[in-house]
PAZAPA-4460 file (N, C-alpha, C; in steps of 0.05 Angstrom, whole numbers, plus 32768, in hexadecimal, padded with zeros to 4 digits):
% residues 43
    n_x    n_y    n_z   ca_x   ca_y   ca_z    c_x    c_y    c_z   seq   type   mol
   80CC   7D10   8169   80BD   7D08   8181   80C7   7D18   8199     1      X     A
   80B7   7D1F   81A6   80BB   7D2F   81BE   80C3   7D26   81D8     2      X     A
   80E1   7D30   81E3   80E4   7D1A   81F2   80CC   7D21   8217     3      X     A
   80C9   7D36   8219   80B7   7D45   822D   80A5   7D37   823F     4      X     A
   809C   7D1F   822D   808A   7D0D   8239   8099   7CF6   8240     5      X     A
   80B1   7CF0   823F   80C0   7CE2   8251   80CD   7CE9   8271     6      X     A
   80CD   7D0B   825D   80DB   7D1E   827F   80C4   7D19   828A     7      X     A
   80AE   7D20   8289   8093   7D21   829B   8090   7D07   82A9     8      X     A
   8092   7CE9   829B   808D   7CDE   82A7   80AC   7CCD   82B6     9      X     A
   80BD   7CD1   82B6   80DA   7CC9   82C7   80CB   7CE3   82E1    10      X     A
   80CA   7CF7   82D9   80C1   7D08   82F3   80AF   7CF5   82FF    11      X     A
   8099   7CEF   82FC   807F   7CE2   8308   808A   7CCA   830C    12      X     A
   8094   7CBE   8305   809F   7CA1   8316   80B5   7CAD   8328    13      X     A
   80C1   7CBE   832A   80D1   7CC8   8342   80C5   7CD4   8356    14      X     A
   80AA   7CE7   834F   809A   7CEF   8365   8089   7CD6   8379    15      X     A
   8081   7CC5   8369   8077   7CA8   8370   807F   7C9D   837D    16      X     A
   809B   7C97   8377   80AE   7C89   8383   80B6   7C97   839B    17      X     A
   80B2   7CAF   839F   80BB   7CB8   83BB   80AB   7CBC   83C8    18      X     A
   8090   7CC2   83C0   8079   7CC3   83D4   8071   7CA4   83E7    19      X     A
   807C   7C96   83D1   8077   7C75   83DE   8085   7C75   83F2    20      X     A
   80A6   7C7E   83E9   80B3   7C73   83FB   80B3   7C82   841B    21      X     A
   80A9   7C99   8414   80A0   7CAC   8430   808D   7C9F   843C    22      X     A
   8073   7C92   842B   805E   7C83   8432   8066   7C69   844A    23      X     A
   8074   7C5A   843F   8084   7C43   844D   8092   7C4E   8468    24      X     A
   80A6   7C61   845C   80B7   7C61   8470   80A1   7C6E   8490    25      X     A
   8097   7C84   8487   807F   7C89   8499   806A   7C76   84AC    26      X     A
   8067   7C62   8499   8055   7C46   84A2   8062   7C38   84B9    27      X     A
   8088   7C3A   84B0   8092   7C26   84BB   809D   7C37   84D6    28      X     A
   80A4   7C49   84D9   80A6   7C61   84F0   8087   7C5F   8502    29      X     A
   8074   7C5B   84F0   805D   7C5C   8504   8059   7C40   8520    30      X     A
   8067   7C32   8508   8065   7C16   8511   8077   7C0F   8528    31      X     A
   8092   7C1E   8525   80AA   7C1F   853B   809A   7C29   8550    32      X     A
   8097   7C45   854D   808F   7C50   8569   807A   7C43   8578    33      X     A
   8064   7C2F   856D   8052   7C21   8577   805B   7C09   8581    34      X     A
   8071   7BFC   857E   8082   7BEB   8589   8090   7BFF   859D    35      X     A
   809C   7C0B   859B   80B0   7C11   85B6   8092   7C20   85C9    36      X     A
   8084   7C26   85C9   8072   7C32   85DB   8065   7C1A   85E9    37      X     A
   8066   7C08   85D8   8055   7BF3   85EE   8066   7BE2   85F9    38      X     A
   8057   7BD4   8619   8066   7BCF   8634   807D   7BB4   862B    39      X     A
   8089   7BB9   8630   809C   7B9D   8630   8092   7B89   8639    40      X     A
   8089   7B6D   863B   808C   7B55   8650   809A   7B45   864A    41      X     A
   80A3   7B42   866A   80B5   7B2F   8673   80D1   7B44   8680    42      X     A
   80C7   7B61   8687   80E2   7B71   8683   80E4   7B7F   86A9    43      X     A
***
């Protein structure tokens, strides 16, 4: 049995897994800067 198609897919759950986590972390950076840009009240 060939192990090749396990390398391929541990690759593809590692590419996955990092595109998500770029996905998120990006989402959540979007989300900061839209909080600190808007006005304070009460300040």
């Amino acid at each position: 049995m060939s192990h090749w198609g396990f390398v391929a897919a541990a690759y593809a759950v590692a590419v996955l897994g990092t595109l998500a986590l770029l996905g998120a972390s990006w989402a959540a950076m979007r989300g900061a800067e839209a909080r600190a840009e808007r006005p304070r009240e009460g300040t």
